[in-house]
C-alpha positions in Angstrom: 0.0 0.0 0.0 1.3 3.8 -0.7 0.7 6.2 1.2 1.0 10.0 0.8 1.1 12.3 3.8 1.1 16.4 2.9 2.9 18.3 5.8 3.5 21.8 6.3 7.0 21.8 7.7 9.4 21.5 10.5 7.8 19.1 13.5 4.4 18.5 11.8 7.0 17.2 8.5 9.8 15.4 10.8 6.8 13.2 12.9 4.6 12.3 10.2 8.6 11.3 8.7 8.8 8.3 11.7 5.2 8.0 11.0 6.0 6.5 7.5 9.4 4.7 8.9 7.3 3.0 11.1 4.4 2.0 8.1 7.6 0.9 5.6 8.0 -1.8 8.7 4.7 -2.7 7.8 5.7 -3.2 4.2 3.7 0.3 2.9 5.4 2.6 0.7 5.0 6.4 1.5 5.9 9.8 -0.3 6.0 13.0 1.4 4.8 16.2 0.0 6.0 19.0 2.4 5.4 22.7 1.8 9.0 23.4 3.3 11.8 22.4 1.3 14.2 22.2 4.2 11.6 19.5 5.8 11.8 17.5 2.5 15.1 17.2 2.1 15.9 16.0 5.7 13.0 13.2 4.6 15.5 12.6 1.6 18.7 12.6 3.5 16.6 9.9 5.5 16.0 8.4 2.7 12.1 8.6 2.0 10.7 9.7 -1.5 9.7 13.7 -0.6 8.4 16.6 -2.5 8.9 20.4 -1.9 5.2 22.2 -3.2 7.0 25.2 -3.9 9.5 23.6 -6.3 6.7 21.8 -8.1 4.3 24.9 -8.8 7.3 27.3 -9.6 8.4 24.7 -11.9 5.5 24.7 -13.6 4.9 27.8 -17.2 1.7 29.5 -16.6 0.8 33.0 -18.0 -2.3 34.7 -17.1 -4.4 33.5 -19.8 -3.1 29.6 -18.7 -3.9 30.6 -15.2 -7.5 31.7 -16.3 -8.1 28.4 -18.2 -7.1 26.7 -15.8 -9.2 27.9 -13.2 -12.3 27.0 -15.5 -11.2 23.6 -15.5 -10.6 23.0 -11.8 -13.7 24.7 -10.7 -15.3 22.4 -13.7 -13.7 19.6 -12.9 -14.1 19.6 -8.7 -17.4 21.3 -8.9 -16.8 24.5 -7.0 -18.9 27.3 -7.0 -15.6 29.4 -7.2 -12.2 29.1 -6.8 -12.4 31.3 -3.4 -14.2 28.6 -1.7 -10.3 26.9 -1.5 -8.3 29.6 -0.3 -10.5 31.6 1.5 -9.6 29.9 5.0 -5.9 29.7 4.4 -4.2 32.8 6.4 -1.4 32.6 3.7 -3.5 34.3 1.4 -4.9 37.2 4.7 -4.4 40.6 2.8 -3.4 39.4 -0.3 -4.3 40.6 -4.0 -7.0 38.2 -5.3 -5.1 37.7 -8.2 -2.1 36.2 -6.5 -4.3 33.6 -4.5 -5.9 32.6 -7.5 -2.7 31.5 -9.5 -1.8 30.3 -6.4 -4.3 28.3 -5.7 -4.4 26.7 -9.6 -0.4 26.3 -9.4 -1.6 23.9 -6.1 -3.7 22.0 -8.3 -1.4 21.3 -11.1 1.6 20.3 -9.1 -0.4 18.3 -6.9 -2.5 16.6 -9.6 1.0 15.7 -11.4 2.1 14.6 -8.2 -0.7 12.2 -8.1 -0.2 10.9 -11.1 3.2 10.3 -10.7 3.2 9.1 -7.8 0.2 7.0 -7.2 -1.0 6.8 -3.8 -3.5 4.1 -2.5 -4.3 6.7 0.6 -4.1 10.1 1.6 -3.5 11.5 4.7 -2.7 15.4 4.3 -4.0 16.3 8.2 -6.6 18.4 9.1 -5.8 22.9 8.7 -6.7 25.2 6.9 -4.3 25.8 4.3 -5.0 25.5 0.8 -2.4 22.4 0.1 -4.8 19.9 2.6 -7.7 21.1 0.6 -6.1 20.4 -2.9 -4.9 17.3 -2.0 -8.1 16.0 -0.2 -9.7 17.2 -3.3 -7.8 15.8 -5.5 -7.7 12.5 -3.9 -11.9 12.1 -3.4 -12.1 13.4 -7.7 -9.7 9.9 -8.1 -11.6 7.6 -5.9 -8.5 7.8 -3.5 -9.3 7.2 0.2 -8.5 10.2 2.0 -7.8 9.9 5.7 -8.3 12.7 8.6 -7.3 12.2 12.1 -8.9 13.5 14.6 -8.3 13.4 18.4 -11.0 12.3 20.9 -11.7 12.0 25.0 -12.1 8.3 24.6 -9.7 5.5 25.6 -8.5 5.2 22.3 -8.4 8.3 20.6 -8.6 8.7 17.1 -11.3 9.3 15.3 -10.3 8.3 11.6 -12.8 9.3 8.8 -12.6 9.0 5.4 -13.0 11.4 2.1 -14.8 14.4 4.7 -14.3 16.2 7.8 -17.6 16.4 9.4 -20.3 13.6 10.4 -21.7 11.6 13.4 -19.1 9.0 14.6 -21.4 6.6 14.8 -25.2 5.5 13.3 -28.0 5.2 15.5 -28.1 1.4 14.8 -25.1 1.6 16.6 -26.7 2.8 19.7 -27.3 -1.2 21.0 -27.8 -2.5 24.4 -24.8 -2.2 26.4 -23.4 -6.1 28.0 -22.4 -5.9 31.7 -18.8 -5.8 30.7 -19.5 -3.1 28.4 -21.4 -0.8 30.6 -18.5 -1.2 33.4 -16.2 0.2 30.8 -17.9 2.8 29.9 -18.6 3.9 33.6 -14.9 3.7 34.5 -14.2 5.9 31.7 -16.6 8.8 32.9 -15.4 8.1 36.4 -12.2 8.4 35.2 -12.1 11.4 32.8 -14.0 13.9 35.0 -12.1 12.8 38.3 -8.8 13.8 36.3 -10.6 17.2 35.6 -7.9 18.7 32.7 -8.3 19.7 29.6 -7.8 18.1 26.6 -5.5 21.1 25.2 -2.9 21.9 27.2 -3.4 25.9 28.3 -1.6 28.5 25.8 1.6 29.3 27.4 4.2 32.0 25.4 7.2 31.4 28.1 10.2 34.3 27.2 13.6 32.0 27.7 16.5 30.8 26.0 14.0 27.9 24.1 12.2 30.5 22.2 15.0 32.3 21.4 16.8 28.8 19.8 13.2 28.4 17.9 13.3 32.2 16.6 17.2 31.5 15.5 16.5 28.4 13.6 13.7 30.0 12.1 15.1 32.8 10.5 17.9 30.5 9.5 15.8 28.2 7.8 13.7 31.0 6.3 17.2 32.6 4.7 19.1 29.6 3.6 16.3 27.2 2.4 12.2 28.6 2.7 12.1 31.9 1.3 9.3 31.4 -0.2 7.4 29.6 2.5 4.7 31.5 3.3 3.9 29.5 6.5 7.3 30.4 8.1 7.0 34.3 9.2 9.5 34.3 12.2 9.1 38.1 12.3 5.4 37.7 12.8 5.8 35.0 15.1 8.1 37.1 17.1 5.6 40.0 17.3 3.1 38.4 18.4 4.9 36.4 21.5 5.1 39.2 23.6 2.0 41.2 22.3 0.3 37.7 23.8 2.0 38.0 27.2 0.7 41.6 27.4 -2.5 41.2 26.0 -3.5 38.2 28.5 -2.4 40.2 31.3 -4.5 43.4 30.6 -7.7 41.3 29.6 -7.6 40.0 33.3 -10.0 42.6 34.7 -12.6 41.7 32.5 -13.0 38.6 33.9 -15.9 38.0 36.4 -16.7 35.4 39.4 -18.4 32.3 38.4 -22.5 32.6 39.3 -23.1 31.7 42.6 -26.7 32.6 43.1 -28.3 32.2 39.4 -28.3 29.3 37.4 -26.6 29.7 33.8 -25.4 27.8 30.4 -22.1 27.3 30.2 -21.1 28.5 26.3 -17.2 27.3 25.4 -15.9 29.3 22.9 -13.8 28.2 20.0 -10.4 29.3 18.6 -11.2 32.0 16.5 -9.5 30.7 13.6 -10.3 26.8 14.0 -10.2 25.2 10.5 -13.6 23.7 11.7 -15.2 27.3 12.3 -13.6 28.6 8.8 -14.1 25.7 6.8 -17.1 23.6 7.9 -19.1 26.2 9.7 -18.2 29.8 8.3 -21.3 31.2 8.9 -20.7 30.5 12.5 -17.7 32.6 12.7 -19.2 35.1 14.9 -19.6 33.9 18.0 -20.4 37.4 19.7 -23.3 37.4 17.4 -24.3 33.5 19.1 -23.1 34.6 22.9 -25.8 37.6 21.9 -28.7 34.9 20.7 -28.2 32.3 23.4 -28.2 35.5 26.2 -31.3 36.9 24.9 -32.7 33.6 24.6 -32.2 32.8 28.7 -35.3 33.0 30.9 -35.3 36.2 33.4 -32.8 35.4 36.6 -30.5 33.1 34.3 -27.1 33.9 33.1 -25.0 32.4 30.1 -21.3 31.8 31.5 -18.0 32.3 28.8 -14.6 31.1 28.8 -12.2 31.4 25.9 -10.3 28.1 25.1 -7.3 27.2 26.3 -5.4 27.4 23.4 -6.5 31.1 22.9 -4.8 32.8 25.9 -3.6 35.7 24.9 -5.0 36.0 21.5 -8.4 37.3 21.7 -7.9 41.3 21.8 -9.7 42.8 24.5 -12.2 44.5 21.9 -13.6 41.0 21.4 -13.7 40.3 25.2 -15.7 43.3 25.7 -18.3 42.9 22.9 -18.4 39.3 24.0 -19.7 40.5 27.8 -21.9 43.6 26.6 -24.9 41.6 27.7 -25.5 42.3 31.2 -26.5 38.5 31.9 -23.0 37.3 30.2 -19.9 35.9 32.5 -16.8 35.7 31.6 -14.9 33.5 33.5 -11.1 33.4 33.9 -9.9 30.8 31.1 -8.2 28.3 33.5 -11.8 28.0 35.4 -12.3 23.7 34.8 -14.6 23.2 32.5 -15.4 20.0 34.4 -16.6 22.8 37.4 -18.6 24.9 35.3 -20.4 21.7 33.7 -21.4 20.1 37.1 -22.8 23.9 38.4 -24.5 24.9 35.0 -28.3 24.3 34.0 -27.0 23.1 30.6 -24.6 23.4 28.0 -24.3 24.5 24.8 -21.5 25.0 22.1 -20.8 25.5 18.1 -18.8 22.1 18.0 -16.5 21.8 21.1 -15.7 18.9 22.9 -17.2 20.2 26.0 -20.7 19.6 24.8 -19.3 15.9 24.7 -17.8 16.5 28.0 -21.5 17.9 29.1 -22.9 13.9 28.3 -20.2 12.5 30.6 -22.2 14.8 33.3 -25.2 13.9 32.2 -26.3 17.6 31.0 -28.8 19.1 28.4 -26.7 19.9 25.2 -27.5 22.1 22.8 -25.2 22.2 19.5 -25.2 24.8 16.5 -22.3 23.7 14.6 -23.0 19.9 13.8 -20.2 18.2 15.9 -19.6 14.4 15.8 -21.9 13.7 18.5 -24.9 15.3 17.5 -27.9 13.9 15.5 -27.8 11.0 17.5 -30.6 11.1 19.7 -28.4 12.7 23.0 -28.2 16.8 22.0 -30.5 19.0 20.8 -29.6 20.5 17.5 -29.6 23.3 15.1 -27.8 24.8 12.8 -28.4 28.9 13.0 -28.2 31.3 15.0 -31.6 32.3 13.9 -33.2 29.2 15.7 -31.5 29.6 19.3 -34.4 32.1 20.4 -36.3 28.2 20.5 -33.9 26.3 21.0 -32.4 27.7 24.8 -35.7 27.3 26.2 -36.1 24.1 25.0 -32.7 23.0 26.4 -33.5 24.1 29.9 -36.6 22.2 29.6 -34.8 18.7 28.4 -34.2 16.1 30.3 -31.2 13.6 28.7 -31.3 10.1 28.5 -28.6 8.7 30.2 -29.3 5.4 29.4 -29.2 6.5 25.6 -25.9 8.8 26.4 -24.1 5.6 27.8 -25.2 3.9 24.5 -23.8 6.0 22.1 -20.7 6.4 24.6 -20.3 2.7 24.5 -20.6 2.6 20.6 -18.4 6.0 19.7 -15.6 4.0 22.3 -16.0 1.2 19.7 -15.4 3.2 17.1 -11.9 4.8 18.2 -8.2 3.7 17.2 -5.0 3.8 18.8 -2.9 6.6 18.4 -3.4 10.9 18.1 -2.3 13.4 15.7 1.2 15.1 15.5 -0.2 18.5 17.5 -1.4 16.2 20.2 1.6 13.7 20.7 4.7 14.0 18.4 6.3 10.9 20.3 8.2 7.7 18.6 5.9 5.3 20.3 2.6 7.5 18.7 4.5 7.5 15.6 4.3 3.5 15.9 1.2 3.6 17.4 -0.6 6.0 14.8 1.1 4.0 12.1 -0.2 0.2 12.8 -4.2 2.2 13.1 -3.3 4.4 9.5 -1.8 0.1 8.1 -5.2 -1.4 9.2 -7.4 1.5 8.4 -5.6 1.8 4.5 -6.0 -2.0 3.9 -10.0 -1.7 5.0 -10.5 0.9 3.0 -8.2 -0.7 0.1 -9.8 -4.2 0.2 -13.7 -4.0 1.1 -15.6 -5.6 2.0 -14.9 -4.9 5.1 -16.9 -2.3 7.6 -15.8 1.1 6.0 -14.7 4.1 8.1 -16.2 6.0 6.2 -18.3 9.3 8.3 
């Protein structure tokens, strides 16, 4: 089996490198496209086929009339409305002339499509983001009947959540919602006794520490950027370094806008999301504003209740205070310090409700109403209440406080999405050898079912 694997650069190039070391032991082939040529080489000097993106689409003779044609064909060919709809959520392309993005984008699409055929890869597995290369090369793979693999990381025992050709679906189908054996509801006990006793996050909290680390990483980044990835337009170590300490000052001064949990009125605990989260801008766009939903689900709330905010932990620091204050203006809105547990705020509130967080699946463990707006892997299945506008929350949040969850049905589909995971997480969650092996024997088994049917698919 061959395997292709489209990496960005530096750590997320170098693991997904032992990843493929690991799947050769398992007597796969793999080629590496990386969008940083000093990452490809070192995957040469290892010894592994790899690709620099850059070399291949400035390699390739375009003028603007090819470019034009071309972009008919692709949007022809892949059935887009427009060629926006695949660059519009890659931050490469923030503030850029139209023009540029669009030969760009169609320079993507060649090299990548020659790369295909050239190469000839049984799977895919370009990681989830938002940049334009993952969405080429998931497109390009699904147009050739090529199964195309996204890892996802989960709360369960076993982690991953591997689906194939899209991004977005229930993990499960309700058929899998069975009766749980006496073996199988003890597991799935243990694991909610065991996941809210240990009361952390899933994300470790945004740090930006100032030491001699970060000043190694800034070195070897303008070094790389000068001797081998000038034109990488994911490596910005001067942008990176401006905005290190502009984090450290901005999470200090957006302290006093933080108030006390609720003590004395009962509230809906709202997570919010990273405000560029690939599943926000790609999957749910129209969702991007989530002072406008913090608004909605505020206004919604009975007299006497209020709707408690905290930013994610992996946005520390980056949310401007501007976005803080708009987010509070309602006088029955809470913002609550960002390390507050989320496990806390869960067992105190009424109910929860979220775009697509994990904490509305954290909200099941505690046996809570959850509302969802965003279409998250554990809705439609009979344990949340769902919608998918803004415009319907003025129904929907009296509805929630009225509903009163299953928990026979939540330990069910527990049971069954459990099933459903792999061994193994993605490189931004553990970049470790034995998750390189780990990850590798789940991607082997997952490629040969999808490869050689008729086994049960993976497919979301």
């Amino acid at each position: 089996m061959r395997f292709l694997f489209t990496t960005l650069q530096y750590v997320e190039s170098d693991f997904y490198g032992r990843v493929g070391a690991e799947l050769a032991r398992h007597g796969d082939e793999v080629v590496h496209l990386s969008y940083s040529r000093r990452a490809a080489g070192k995957l040469r000097r290892r010894g592994w086929e790899a690709e620099c993106l850059p070399d291949l689409m400035g390699a390739l003779a375009l003028d603007q009339s090819a470019v034009a044609r071309e972009a008919e064909r692709i949007e022809r060919d892949y059935d887009l409305a427009a060629l926006t709809d695949v660059y519009r959520t890659d931050w490469a392309c923030d503030a850029r002339p139209q023009g540029w993005c669009a030969e760009r984008t169609v320079r993507h699409f060649l090299a990548i499509e020659r790369l295909f055929d050239r190469a000839r890869p049984d799977v895919v597995v370009p990681e989830v983001g938002s940049e334009t290369m993952r969405t080429v090369a998931h497109l390009v793979g699904i147009s050739r009947r090529i199964p195309v693999l996204f890892l996802f990381y989960t709360i369960f025992p076993r982690p991953l959540r591997l689906y194939v050709d899209r991004m977005e679906g229930p993990i499960v189908d309700d058929s899998d919602l069975r009766e749980l054996a006496e073996d199988e509801r003890a597991e799935v006990e243990d694991f909610i006794a065991g996941f809210v006793g240990r009361d952390r996050p899933i994300r470790e909290y945004r740090r930006v520490p100032i030491g001699p680390r970060r000043a190694r990483v800034l070195a070897r980044h303008l070094l790389v950027r000068a001797l081998w990835d000038r034109d990488n337009d994911y490596l910005r170590p001067l942008r990176w370094l401006r905005a290190q300490p502009l984090e450290r000052i901005r999470a200090r001064a957006v302290r006093r806008l933080y108030d006390a949990i609720p003590t004395d009125r009962p509230f809906v605990y709202f997570p919010l999301h990273v405000v560029d989260d690939y599943k926000i801008k790609r999957l749910v766009p129209h969702l991007a504003d989530q002072a406008s939903i913090v608004d909605h689900i505020a206004a919604a709330l009975p007299d006497g209740h209020d709707l408690v905010i905290k930013e994610h932990p992996m946005s520390i620091g980056r949310n401007p205070a501007t976005l803080l204050r708009r987010l509070r203006r309602a006088p029955n809105v809470r913002l609550v310090e960002p390390r507050t547990s989320s496990h806390a705020l869960i067992s105190r509130s009424r109910a929860v409700a979220v775009i697509s967080s994990t904490v509305g699946l954290e909200g099941l463990l505690h046996a809570k109403p959850v509302l969802t707006i965003g279409r998250p892997f554990y809705s439609g299945l009979g344990v949340t209440l769902d919608v998918t506008s803004p415009h319907e929350l003025a129904e929907a949040v009296p509805a929630l406080l009225e509903l009163r969850p299953d928990r026979e049905r939540i330990l069910r589909f527990l049971g069954a999405a459990m099933r459903r995971g792999h061994p193994g997480a993605p490189a931004l969650v553990d970049r470790s050898a034995a998750n390189a092996a780990t990850l590798a024997e789940s991607l082997h088994r997952a490629g040969r079912r999808e490869r050689y049917p008729p086994e049960v698919s993976l497919r979301a």
